[in-house]
N, C-alpha and C positions, 0 to 999 in steps of 0.2 A: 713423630716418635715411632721406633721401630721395633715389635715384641718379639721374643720367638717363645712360643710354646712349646713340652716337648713333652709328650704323652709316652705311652708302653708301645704304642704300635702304629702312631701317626705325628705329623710335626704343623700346627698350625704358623700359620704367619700375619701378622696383626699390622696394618697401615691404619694408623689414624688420626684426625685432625683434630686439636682441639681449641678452633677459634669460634667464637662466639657472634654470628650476626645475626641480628632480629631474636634474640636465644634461640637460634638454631645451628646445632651441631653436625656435621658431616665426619664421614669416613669409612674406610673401606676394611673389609676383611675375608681374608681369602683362607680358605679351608682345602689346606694342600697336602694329601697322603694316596698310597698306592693302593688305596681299597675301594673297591664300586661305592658311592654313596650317592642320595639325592635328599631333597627336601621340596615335602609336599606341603608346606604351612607356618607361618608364625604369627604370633600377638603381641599387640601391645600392652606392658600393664600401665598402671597409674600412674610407676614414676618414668617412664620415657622409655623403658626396659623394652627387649624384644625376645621372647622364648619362640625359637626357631626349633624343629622340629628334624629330626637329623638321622635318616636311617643306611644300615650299610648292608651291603647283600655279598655274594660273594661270584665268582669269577670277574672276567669285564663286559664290558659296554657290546652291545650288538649279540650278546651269547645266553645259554640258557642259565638263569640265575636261580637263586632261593634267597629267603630272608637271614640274617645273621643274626643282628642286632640293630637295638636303636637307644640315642638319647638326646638331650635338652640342651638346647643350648644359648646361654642368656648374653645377649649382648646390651651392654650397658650403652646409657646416652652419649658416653665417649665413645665407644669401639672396646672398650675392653670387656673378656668376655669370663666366662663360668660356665663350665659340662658337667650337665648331671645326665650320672650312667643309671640303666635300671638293670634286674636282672629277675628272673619267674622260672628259675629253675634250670634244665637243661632246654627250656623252649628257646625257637626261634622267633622271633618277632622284629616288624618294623611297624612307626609311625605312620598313620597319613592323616592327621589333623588334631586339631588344640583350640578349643572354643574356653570363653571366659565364662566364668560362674559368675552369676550379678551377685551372690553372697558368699564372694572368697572363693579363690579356688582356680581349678582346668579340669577339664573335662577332655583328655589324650584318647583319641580316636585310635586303632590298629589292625592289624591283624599279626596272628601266631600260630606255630605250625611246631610239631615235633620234630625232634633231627629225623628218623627213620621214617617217616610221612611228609609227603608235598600236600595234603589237605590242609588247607589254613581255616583257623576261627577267627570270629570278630574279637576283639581285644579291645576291651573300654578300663582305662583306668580316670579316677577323680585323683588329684595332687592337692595340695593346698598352697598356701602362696610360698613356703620356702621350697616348692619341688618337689616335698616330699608324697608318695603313695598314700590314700587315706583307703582307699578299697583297689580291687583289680579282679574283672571278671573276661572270663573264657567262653567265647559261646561257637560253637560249631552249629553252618546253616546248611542244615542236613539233604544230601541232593548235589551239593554244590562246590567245585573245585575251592575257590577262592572268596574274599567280600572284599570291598573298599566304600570306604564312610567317603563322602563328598562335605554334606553340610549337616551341623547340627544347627536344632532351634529349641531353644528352650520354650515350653510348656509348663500349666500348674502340676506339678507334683510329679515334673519330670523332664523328659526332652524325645524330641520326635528326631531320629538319624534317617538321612537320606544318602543314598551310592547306589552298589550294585553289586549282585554276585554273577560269579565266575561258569559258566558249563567246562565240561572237558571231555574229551578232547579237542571239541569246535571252538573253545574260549570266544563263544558269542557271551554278549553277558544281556543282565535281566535287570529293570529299575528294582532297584531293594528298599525297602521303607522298614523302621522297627519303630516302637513306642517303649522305652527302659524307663524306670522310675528314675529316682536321686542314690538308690544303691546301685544303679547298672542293671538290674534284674529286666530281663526283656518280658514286656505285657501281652504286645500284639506284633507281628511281625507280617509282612506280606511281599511274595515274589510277583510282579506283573509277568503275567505267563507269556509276553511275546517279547522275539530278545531283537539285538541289531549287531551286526559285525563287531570287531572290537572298538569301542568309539565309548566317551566320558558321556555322562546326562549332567543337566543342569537343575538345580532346583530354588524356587522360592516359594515362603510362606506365607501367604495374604496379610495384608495389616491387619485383619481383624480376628487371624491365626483360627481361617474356618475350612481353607483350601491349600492345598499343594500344589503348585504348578511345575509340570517335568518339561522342561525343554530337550526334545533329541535330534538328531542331525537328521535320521532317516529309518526308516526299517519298523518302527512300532506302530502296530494293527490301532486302528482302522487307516492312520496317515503312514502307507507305506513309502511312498518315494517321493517325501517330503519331509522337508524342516518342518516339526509341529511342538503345540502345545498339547499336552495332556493333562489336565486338569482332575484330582483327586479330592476328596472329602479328608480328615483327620483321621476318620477308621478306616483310610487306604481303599474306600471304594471309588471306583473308576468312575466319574462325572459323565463325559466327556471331552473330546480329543479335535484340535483344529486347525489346518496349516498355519506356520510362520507368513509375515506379510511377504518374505522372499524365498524363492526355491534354491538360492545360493547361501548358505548360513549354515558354519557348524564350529564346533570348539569353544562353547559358551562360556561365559561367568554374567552372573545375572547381578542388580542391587535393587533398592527398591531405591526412587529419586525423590520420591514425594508420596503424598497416601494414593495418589492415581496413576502416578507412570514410572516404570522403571528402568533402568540401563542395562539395555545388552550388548555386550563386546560379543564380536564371530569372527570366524574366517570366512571372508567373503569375495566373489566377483568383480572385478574390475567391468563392470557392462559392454564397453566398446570392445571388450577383448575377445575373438573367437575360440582364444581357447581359455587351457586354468593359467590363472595369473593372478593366485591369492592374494589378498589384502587384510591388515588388520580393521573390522569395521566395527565400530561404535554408534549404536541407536539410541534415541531416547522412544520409548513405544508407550502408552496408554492400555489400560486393562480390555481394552475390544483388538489392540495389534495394529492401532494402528501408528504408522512412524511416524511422528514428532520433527526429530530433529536425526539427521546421519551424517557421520563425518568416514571416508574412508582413506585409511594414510597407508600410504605405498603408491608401488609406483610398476608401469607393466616389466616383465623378462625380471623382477625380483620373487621370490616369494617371502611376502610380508606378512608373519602369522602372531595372531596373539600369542602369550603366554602361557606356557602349560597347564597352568594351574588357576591362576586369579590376574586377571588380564588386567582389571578393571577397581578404582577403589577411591572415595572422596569422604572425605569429612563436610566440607561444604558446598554446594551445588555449584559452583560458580567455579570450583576448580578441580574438575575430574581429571585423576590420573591415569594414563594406560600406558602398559606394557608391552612390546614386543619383539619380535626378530625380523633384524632386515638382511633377505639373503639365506635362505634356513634352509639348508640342505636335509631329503628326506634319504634315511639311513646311514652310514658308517662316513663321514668326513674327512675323503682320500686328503693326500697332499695338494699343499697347495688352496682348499679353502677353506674358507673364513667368511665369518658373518657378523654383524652389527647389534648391540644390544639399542633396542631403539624404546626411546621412552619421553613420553612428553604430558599436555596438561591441558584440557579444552576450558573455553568458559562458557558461562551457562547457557550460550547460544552457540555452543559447538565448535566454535571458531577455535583455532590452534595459539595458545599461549606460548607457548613452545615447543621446540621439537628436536630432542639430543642424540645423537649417536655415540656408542661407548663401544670400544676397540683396543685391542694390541695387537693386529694381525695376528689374531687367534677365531680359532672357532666356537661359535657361543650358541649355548640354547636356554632361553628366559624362563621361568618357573612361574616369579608370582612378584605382584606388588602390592605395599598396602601404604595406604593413607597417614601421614604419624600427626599426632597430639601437635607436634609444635609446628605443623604448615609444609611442612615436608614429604618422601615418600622414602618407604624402605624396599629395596628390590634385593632378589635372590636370582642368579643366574648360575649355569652349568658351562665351563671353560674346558672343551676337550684336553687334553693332553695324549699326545701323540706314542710318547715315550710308556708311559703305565694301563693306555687304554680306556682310559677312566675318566670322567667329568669330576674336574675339580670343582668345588663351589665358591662363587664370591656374591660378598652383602655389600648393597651399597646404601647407604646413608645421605640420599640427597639433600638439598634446603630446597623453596620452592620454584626455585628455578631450572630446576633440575642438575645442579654444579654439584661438583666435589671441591670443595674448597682448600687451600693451604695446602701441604705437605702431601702428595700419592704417590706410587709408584711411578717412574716417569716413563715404562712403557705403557700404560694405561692414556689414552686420549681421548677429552671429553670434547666432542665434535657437536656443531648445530649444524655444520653442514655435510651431507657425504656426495662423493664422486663417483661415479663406476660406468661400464665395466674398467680395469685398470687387471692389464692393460687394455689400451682402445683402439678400436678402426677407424669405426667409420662415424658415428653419435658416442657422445659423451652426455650423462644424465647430472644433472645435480638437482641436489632434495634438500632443500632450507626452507623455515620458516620464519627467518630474517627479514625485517620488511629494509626495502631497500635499500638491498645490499647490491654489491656488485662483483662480479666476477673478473678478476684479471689473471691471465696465462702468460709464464716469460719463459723464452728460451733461458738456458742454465747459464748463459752469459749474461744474464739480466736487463735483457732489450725484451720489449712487450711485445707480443702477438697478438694480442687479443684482449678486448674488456666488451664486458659480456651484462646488460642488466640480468636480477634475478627476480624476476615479479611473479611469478608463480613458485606454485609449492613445489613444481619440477621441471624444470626447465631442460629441453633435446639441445644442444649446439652439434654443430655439423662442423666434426672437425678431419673429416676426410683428407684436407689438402695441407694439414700436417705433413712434415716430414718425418720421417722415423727416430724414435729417440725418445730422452726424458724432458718433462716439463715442469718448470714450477708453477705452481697455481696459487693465488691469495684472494680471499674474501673478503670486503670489509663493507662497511655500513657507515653511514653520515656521524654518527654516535661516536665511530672511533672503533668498534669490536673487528676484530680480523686473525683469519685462520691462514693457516700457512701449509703444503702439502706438495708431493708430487705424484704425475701420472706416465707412462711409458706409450707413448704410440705406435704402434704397428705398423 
């Protein structure tokens, strides 16, 4: 089924499925209009629901922005959805997160800023379960250009907010900690006085909710030119601070796996490589750092980066979800490229359950995934658009296999295997996690050139002695699955 929505100053477009396997529902929903927008979070509630979190800024992409507006946006267990707008006067405001109240509720993370002033305050509003505002507080952290909430934790007779504020002109920023009751009223509040370039911190709350632990890429005193931990007490006193087990790790999302070890997703080193050749890496680490279990999926000459936002996210131990970009161009996304929403599922020995690529020869940059109630995973990605400057947003609704099932757009292609570079010289790479699949090339007359086992996660073929021109390529597996595609040789 195919919706159109059609707002005062945007036009949504709604693909969704609604077949039933295992009660698990798919489908897709793309969030298509001419105004800057991103989304830094959503929840699941009780009944399958997703309040996604939706702010719009204004100019475009790559240029100097401000806040405009932000609101809610509930996507039902089908795909169909409900916008709730808010509004605090002539302020400006956007969202950056939405935590659940274990007794009813949300608890809407922000920041707001007057039209006439670029200084932003923290923005905490509480909603109840219809959306509605039950309180809404304004706090300016005095000193400091900007704030963004990362993670909230609930506390007795309150909640503990972790992110970071803003300096300016340098926009280094500083780990930010507050302590707000159940009204939002801030208790205790503290800046770590040593900042790092511009770069996210990571945070978790011990299970026994007696420490904070900050994960940064590099740059905070005493662990200056090192991935570390910094370790905090609840009244924000500094513990101490201690390398990460690797000097290559940053763009965190942390969970906790068990009461003794937890998962950290980064952007990591490919080892054998002398130079950068990012990967999205996935740890399992123990409360001393040391690693467990690691898996790193990419592959060299890509950059393969976690998710913007929450890389990483499981309901049960045995089936961790991660998110990322295969291919991720840093800065403005001339003509011509395009990248892979790459996302797949380990099991509790780290091993690859599977591994999707998601495409319309578009350019894509991944935000966040989270875990759903029925066995599934919900992902939010950013679709350049060339034409308005702006990343459009699309939701996807997977089942546990990572499929979109029934009825999608039919430029959208949900791939286990990718090819590249395309076009090729001299190696061709292909990245499945297919088990015994095999690789077959035909010239476009459909006479074979080549069949190719696939037993690793990446396989080089040397196909230099190619003649120039296009080729069809097909995948298939003993089971019967097969992909179909073409590449262009040089």
């Amino acid at each position: 089924m195919k919706t159109f929505l059609v707002a005062t100053i945007f036009i949504m477009t709604l693909f969704i499925d609604g077949m039933n396997i295992s009660a698990q529902t798919t489908y897709q929903f793309n969030l298509e209009y001419p105004v800057r927008k991103w989304s830094a979070d959503a929840v699941e509630d009780n009944e399958g629901n997703f309040l996604v979190v939706v702010s719009e800024r204004s100019g475009v992409e790559y240029s100097y922005s401000r806040a405009l507006r932000a609101f809610l946006l509930k996507i039902d267990s089908q795909g169909d959805t409900l916008t709730k707008y808010y509004q605090f006067g002539d302020t400006l405001f956007n969202f950056t997160g939405i935590t659940k109240i274990s007794n009813g509720g949300y608890l809407v993370t922000g920041f707001s800023q007057l039209e006439e002033n670029d200084v932003s305050s923290l923005l905490l509003m509480k909603i109840d379960d219809s959306l509605n505002p039950v309180w809404v507080r304004h706090h300016l952290i005095s000193g400091y250009y900007s704030v963004g909430i990362r993670l909230v934790f609930k506390m007795n007779n309150g909640f503990i907010l972790t992110g970071c504020v803003f300096s300016y002109p340098s926009l280094n920023i500083f780990p930010y900690f507050a302590r707000i009751d159940n009204r939002g009223n801030i208790m205790h509040s503290y800046v770590y006085p040593d900042s790092t370039p511009p770069d996210e911190f990571e945070y978790l709350l011990t299970k026994d909710s007696s420490q904070i632990w900050l994960f940064a890429h590099s740059g905070l005193s005493p662990i200056h030119n090192s991935p570390s931990r910094a370790v905090f007490d609840t009244s924000f006193n500094h513990i101490f601070s201690e390398p990460l087990p690797s000097s290559d790790m940053g763009d965190f999302s942390a969970l906790w796996y068990s009461d003794t070890t937890f998962l950290l997703s980064f952007n990591g080193q490919r080892p054998e490589m002398p130079y950068q050749d990012d990967e999205l890496g996935i740890a399992l680490i123990d409360g001393s750092l040391n690693i467990l279990q690691q898996n790193l999926i990419g592959f060299q000459d890509t950059i393969d980066d976690p998710a913007e936002r929450f890389a990483i996210d499981f309901k049960h131990t045995d089936s961790i979800y991660f998110l990322g970009d295969k291919n991720k161009y840093f800065g403005y996304p001339g003509t011509g490229v395009k990248s892979w929403i790459m996302t797949g599922q380990l099991d509790a020995i780290f091993q690859l359950r599977y591994l999707n690529f998601i495409s319309d020869n578009s350019y894509y940059e991944t935000q966040y995934i989270k875990a759903t109630r029925d066995g599934g995973s919900f992902i939010c990605a950013g679709k350049w658009v060339p034409e308005t400057q702006v990343y459009d947003l699309i939701f996807l609704k997977l089942n546990n296999e990572g499929l979109l099932l029934g009825n999608h757009p039919e430029e959208i292609k949900m791939k286990k295997a990718v090819l590249w570079p395309n076009p090729v010289s001299d190696q061709l790479f292909v990245q499945t996690a297919l088990r015994n699949a095999k690789l077959i090339i035909y010239h476009i007359d459909g006479s074979i050139v080549l069949k190719y086992p696939l037993s690793k996660l990446v396989e080089t073929i040397d196909v230099q002695y190619l003649s120039t021109g296009m080729y069809i390529y097909k995948i298939i597996t003993p089971e019967g699955y097969h992909e179909n595609g073409k590449f262009f040789k040089n």
